[in-house]
ROBASE-659867 format. One record per residue (C-alpha): residue number from 0; residue in one letter; x, y, z. Coordinates in steps of 0.1 Angstrom, whole numbers, plus 5000, padded with zeros to 4 digits. Layout:
<recs>
{num NUM; residu A; px X; py Y; pz Z}
...
</recs>
This chain:
<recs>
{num 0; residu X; px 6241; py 3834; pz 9512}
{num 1; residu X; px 6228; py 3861; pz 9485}
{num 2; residu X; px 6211; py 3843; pz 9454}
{num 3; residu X; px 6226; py 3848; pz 9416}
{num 4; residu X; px 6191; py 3854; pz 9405}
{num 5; residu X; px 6176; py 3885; pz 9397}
{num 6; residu X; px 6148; py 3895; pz 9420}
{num 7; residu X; px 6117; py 3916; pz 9405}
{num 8; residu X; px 6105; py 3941; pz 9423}
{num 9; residu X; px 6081; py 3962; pz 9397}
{num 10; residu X; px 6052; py 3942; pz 9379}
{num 11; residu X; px 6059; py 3924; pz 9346}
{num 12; residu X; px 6042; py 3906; pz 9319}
{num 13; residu X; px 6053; py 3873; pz 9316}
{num 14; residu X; px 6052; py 3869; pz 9277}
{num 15; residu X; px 6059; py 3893; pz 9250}
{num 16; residu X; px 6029; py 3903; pz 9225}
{num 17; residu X; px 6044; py 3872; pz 9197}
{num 18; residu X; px 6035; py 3849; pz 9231}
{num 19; residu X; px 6067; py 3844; pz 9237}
{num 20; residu X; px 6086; py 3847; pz 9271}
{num 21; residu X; px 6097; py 3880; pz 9285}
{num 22; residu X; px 6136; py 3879; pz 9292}
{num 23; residu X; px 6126; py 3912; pz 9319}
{num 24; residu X; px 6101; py 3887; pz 9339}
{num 25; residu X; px 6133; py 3863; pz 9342}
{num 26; residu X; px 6140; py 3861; pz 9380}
{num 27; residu X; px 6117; py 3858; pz 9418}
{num 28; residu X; px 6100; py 3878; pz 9438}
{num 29; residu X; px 6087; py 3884; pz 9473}
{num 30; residu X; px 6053; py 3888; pz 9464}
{num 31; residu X; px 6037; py 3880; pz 9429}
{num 32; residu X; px 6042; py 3910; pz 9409}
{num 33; residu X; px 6041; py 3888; pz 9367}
{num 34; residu X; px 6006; py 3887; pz 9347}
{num 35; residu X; px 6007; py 3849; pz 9329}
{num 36; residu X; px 6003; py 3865; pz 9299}
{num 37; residu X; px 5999; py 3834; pz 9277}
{num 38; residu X; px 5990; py 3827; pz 9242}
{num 39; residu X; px 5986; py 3798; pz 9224}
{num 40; residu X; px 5969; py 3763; pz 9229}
{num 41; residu X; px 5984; py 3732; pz 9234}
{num 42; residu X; px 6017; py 3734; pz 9256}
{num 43; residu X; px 5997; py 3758; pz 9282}
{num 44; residu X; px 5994; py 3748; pz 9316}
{num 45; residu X; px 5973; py 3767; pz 9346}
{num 46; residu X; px 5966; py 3760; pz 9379}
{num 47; residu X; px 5960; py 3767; pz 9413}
{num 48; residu X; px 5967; py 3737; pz 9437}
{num 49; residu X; px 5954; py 3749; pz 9475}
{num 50; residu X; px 5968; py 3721; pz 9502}
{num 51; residu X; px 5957; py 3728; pz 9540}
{num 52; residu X; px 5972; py 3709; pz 9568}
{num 53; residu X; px 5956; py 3705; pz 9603}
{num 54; residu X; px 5968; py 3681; pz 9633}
{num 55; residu X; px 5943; py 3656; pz 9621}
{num 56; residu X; px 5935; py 3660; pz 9582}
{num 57; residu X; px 5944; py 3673; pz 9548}
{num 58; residu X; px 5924; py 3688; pz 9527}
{num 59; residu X; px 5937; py 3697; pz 9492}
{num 60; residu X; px 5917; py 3711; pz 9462}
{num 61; residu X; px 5931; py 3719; pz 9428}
{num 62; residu X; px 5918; py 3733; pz 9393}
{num 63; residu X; px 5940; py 3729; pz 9364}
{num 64; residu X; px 5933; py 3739; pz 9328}
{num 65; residu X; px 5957; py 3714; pz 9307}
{num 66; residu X; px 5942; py 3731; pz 9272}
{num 67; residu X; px 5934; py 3693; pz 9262}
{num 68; residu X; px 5910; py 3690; pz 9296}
{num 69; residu X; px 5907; py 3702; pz 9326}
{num 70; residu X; px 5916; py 3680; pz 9359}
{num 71; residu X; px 5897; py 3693; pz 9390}
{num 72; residu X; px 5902; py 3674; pz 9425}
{num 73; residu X; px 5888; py 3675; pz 9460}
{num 74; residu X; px 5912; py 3657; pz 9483}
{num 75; residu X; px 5911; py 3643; pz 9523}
{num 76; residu X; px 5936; py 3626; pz 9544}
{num 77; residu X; px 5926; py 3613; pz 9574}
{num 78; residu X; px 5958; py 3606; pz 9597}
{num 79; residu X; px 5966; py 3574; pz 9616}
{num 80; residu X; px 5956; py 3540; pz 9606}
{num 81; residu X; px 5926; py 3531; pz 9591}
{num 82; residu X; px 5916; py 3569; pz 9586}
{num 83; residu X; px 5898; py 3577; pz 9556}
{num 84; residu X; px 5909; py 3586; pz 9521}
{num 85; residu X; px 5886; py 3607; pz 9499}
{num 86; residu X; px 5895; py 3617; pz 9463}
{num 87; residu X; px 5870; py 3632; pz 9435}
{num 88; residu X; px 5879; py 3639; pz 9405}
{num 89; residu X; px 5863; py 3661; pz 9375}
{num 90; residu X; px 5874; py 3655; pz 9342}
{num 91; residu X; px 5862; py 3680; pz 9317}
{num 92; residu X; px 5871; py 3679; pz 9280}
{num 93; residu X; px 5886; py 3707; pz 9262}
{num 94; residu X; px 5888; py 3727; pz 9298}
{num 95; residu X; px 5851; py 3736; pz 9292}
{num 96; residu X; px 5840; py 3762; pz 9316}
{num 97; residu X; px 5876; py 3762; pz 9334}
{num 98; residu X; px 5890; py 3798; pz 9330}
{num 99; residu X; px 5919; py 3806; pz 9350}
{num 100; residu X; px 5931; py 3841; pz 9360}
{num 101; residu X; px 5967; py 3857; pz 9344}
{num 102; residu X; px 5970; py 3864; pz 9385}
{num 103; residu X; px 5964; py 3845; pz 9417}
{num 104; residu X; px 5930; py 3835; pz 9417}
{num 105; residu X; px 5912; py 3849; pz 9447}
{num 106; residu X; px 5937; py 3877; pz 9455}
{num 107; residu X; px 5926; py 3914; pz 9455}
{num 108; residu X; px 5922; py 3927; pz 9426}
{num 109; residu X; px 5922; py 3893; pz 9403}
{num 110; residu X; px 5894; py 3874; pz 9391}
{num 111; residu X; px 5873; py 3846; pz 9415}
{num 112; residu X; px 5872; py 3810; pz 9398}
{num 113; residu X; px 5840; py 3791; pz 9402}
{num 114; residu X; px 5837; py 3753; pz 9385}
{num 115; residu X; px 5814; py 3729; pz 9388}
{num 116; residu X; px 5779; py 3729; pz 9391}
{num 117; residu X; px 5762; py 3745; pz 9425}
{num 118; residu X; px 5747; py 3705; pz 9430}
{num 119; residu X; px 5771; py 3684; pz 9413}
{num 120; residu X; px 5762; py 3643; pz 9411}
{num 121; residu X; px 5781; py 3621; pz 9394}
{num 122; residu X; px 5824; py 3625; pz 9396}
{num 123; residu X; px 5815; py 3659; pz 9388}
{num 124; residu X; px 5830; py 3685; pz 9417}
{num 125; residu X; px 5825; py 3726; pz 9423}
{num 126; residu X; px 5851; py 3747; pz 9434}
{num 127; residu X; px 5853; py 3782; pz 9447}
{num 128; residu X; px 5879; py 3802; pz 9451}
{num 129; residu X; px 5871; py 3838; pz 9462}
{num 130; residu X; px 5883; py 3870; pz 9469}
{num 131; residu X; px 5875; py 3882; pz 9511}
{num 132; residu X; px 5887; py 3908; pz 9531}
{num 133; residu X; px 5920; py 3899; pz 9546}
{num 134; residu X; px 5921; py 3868; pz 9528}
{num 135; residu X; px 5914; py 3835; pz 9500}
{num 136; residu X; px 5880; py 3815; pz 9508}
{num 137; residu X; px 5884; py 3780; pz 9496}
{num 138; residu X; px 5849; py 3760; pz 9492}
{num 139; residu X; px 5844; py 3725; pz 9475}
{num 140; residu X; px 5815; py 3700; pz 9472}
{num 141; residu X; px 5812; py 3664; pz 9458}
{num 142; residu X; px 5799; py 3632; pz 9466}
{num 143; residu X; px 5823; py 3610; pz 9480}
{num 144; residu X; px 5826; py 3573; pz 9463}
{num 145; residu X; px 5802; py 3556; pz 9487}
{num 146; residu X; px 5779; py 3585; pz 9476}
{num 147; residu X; px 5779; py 3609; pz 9509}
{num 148; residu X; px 5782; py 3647; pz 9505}
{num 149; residu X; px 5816; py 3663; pz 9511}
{num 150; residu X; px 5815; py 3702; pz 9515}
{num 151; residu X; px 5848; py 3721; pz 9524}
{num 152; residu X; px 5846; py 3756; pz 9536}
{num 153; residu X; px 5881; py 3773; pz 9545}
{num 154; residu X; px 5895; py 3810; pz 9552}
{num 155; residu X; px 5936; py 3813; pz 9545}
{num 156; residu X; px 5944; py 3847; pz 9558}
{num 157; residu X; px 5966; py 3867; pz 9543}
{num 158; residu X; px 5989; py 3885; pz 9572}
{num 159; residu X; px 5998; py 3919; pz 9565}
{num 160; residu X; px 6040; py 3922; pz 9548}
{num 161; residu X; px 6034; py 3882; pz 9545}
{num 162; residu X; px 6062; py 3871; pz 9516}
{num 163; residu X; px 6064; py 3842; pz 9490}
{num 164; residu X; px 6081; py 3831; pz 9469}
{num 165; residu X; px 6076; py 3838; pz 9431}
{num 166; residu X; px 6099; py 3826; pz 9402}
{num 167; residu X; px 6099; py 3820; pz 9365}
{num 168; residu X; px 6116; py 3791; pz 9350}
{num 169; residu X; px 6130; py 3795; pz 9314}
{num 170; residu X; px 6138; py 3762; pz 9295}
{num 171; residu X; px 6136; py 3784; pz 9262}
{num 172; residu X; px 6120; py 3815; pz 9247}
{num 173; residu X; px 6089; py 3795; pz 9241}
{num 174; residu X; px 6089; py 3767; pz 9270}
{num 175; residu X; px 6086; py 3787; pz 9309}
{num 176; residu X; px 6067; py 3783; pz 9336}
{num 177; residu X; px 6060; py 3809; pz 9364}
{num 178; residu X; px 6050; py 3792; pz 9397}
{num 179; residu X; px 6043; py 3813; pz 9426}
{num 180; residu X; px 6044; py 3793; pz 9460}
{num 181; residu X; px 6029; py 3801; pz 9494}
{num 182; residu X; px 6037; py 3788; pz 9525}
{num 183; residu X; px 6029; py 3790; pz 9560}
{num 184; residu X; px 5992; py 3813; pz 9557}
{num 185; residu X; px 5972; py 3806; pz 9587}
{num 186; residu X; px 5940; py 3792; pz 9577}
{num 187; residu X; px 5905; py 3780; pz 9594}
{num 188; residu X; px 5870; py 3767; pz 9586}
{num 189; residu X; px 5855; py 3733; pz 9584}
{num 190; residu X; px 5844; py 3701; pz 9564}
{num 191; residu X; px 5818; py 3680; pz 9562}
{num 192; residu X; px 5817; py 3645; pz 9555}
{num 193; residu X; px 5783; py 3630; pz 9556}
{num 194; residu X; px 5769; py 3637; pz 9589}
{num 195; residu X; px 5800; py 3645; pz 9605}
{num 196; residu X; px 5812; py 3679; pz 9609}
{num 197; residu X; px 5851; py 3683; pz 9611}
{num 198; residu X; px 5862; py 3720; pz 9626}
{num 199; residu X; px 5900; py 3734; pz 9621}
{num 200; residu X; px 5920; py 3766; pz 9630}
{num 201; residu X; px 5920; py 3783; pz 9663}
{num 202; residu X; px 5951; py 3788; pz 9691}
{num 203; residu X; px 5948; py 3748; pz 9702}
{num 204; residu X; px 5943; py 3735; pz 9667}
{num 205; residu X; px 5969; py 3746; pz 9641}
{num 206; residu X; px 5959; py 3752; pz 9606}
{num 207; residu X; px 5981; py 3763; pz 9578}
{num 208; residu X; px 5980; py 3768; pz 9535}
{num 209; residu X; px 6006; py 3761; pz 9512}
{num 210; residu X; px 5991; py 3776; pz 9478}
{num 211; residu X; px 6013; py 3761; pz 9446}
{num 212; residu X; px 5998; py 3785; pz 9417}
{num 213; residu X; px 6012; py 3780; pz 9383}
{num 214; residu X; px 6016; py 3793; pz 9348}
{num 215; residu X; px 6035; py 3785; pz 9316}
{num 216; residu X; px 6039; py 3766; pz 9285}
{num 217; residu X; px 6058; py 3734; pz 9290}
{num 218; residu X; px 6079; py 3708; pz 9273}
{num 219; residu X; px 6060; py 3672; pz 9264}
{num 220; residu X; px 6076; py 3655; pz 9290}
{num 221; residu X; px 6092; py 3668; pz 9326}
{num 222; residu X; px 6096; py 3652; pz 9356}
{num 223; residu X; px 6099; py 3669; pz 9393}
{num 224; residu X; px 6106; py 3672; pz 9432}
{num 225; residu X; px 6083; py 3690; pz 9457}
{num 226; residu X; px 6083; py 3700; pz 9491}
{num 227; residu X; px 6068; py 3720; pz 9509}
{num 228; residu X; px 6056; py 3721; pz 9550}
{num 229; residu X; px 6042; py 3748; pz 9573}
{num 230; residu X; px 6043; py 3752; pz 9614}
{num 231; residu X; px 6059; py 3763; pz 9642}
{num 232; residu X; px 6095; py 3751; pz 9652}
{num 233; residu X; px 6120; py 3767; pz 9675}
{num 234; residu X; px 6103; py 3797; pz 9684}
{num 235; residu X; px 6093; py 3807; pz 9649}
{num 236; residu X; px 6068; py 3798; pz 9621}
{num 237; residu X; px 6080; py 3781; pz 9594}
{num 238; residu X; px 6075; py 3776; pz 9554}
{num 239; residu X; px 6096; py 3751; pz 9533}
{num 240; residu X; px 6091; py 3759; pz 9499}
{num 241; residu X; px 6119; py 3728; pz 9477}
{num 242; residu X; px 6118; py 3721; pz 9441}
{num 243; residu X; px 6142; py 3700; pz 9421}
{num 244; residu X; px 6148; py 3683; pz 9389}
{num 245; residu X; px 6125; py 3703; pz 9364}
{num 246; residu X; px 6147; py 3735; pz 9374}
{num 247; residu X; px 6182; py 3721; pz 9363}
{num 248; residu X; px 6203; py 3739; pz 9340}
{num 249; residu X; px 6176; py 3769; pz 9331}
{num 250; residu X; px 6198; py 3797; pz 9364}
{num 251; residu X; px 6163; py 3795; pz 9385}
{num 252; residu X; px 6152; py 3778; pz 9414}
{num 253; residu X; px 6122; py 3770; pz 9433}
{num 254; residu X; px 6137; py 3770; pz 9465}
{num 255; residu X; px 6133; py 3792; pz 9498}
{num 256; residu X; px 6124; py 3795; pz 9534}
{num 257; residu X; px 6101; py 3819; pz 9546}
{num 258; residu X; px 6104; py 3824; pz 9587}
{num 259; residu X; px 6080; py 3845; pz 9608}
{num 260; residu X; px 6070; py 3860; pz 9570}
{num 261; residu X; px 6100; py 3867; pz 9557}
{num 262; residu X; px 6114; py 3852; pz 9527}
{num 263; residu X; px 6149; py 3837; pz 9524}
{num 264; residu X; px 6157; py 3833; pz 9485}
{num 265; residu X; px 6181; py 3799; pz 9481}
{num 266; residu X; px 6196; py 3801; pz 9446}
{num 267; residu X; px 6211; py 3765; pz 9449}
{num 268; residu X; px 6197; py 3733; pz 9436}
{num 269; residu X; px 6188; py 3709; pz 9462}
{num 270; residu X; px 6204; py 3676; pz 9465}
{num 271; residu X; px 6177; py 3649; pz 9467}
{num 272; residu X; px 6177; py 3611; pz 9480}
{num 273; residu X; px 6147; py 3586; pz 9481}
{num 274; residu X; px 6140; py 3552; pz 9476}
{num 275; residu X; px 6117; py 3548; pz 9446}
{num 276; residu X; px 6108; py 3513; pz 9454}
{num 277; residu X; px 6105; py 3522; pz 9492}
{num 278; residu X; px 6089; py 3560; pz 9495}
{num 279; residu X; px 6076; py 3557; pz 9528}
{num 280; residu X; px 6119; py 3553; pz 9542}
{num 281; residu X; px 6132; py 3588; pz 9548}
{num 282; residu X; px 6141; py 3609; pz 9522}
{num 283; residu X; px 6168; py 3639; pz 9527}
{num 284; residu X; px 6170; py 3671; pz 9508}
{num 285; residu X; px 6202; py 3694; pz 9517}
{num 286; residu X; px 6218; py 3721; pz 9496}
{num 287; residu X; px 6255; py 3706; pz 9486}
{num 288; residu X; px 6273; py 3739; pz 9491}
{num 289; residu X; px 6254; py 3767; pz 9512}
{num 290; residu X; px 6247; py 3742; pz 9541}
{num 291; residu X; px 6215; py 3767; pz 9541}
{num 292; residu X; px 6191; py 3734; pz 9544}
{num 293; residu X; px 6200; py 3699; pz 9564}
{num 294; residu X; px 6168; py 3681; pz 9566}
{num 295; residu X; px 6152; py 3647; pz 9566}
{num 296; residu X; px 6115; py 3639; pz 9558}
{num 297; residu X; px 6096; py 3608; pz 9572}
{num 298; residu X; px 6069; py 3601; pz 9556}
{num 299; residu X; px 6037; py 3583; pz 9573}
{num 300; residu X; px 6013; py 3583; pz 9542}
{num 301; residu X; px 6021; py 3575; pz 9507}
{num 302; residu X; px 5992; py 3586; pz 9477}
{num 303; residu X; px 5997; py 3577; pz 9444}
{num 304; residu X; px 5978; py 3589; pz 9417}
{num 305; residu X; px 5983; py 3574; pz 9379}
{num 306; residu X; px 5964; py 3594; pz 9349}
{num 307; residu X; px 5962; py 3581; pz 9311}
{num 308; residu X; px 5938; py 3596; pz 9288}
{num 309; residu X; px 5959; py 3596; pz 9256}
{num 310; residu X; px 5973; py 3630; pz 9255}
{num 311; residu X; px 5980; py 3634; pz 9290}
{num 312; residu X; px 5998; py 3610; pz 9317}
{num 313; residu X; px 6011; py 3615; pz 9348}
{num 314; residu X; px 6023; py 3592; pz 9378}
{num 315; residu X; px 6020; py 3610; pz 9411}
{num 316; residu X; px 6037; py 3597; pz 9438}
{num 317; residu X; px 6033; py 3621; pz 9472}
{num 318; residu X; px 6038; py 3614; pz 9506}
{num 319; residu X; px 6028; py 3632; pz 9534}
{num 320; residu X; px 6049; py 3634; pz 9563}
{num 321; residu X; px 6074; py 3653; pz 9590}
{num 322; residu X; px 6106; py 3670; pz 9582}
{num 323; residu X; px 6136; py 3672; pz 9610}
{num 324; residu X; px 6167; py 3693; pz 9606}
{num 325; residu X; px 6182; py 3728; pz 9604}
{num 326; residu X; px 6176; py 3752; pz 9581}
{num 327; residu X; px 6196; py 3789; pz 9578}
{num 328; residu X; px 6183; py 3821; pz 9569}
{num 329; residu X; px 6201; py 3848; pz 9548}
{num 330; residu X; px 6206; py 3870; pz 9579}
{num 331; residu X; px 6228; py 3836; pz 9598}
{num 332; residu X; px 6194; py 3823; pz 9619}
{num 333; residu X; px 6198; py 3787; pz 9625}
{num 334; residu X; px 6163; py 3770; pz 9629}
{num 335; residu X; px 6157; py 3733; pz 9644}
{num 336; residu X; px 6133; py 3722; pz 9618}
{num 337; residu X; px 6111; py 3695; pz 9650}
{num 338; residu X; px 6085; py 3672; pz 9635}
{num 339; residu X; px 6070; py 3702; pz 9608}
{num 340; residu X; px 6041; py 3688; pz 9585}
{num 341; residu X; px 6042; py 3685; pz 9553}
{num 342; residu X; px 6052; py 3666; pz 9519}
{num 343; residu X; px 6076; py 3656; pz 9494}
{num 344; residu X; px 6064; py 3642; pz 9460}
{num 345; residu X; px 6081; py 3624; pz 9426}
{num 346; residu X; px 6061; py 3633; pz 9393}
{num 347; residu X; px 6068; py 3622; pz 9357}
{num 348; residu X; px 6043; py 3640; pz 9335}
{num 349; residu X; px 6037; py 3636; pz 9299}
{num 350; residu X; px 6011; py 3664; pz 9287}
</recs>
């Protein structure tokens, strides 16, 4: 089923020279082809968001410039009972030092991002995010709470004709966000916690990178759905990419499938179902109409993550967890959607 949206195909500046949005950069693309443009302080938002899933762990970094501050995170999930959770956190005033790219940071031909000092102590955290041939290297240090060293090092490849799934969201001429979401990227490298030396990637250990990189200027308050999982199910490989809520009513979605690199484009808002005061039951997503997506997500780990520091608040709540199902791509292929990893989160931000 053929989207109503307009896909881009040439690159395009996201905002006009008065800062406002560009009605040409309206639609999605296959690969990202906008510059984030922006001007203004205030309502801006950048980030880059990096999430890695391996049989065992999780590993997610992120570095956001929120114009009031900047929020960087290293992040770890053990599986299974009683494995570990690791979180730090970097708050830096003003976004002092955090300068995002107008392009994915760390792809050819954009600008690296390094923050954080090389040593850091404290809740201070450094994050790189570089440029290398055939692909993204991911590297993050901080000292864990209980004050023992934490050092990621990861490689996401980037396979050659490898699509994703770009789109820009238009609440108004002066409220849009561009989000460009990447699914399914092989990935491999290790981390250190303490002493202990965790290694990922390879045939026997599966290792994949969902990449969430977003830019825009955004309403006070918005609340949102998220999806996304990565594997190998019924003879194929598999990226969910779901959105829903904060894409209502602008014509644009965040929704699409990309199978064995190849992008299927689902112009139809998802229907969503959770429990709010149970989020580790099942939750379902399914499109109402298409019947292009049928699936149900068990969680096994809820992480919820509360901010307040006067200007900006948020209440995170993402769990991490297996979808089942059937999805459909445009050509007609049914997929079996068996036990792929990944996660489904509820957000109310004020910023």
């Amino acid at each position: 089923m053929a989207t109503h949206e307009q896909e881009i195909t040439e690159p395009v500046d996201l905002c006009l020279p008065d800062g406002t949005l560009n009605q040409a950069a309206v639609g999605w693309s296959r690969k990202p082809l906008h510059r984030a443009n922006l001007r203004g302080w205030g309502r801006t938002k950048r980030w880059e968001y990096w999430c890695v899933t391996t049989p065992t762990h999780l590993v997610a970094l992120t570095v956001s410039d929120l114009d009031f501050l900047a929020l960087n995170t290293v992040y770890v999930l053990e599986y299974g009972p009683g494995g570990r959770e690791i979180e730090c956190s970097s708050i830096v005033p003003a976004a002092r030092g955090v300068r995002l790219p107008d392009t994915v940071a760390g792809a050819p031909g954009s600008r690296d991002v390094v923050v954080g000092p090389a040593r850091p102590t404290g809740g201070r955290v450094r994050i790189e995010i570089r440029d290398e041939d055939g692909g993204t290297r991911l590297r993050a240090r901080c000292l864990t709470p209980d004050r023992s060293p934490l050092e990621v090092g990861l490689l996401v490849a980037r396979p050659e004709a490898h699509e994703s799934l770009s789109v820009v969201v238009p609440w108004s001429e002066q409220r849009f966000q561009y989000t460009s979401k990447h699914t399914a990227l092989p990935a491999a490298g290790r981390v250190r916690i303490g002493s202990e030396i965790l290694t990922f990637g390879g045939e026997d250990n599966e290792t994949w990178a969902v990449l969430d990189h977003g830019r825009g200027r955004w309403p006070r308050t918005v609340d949102w759905n998220w999806g996304a999982a990565s594997g190998r199910t019924d003879g194929h490989t598999v990226g969910l990419q779901f959105g829903g809520r904060w894409t209502r009513g602008t014509g644009s979605t965040e929704n699409g499938l990309c199978v064995d690199g190849r992008l299927t484009k689902i112009g139809e808002e998802l229907d969503w179902h959770w429990s709010p005061s149970d989020l580790l039951a099942p939750w379902t997503l399914r499109t109402p109409s298409s019947g292009q997506v049928d699936l149900t997500f068990t969680p096994f780990h809820h992480r919820s993550a509360h901010t307040d520091v006067g200007l900006i608040a948020n209440r995170t709540d993402q769990c991490f967890g297996h979808y089942d199902g059937r999805v459909r791509t445009d050509d007609g292929t049914e997929i079996a959607v068996r036990h792929l990893l990944g996660w489904a989160e509820d957000v109310h931000m004020r910023w």
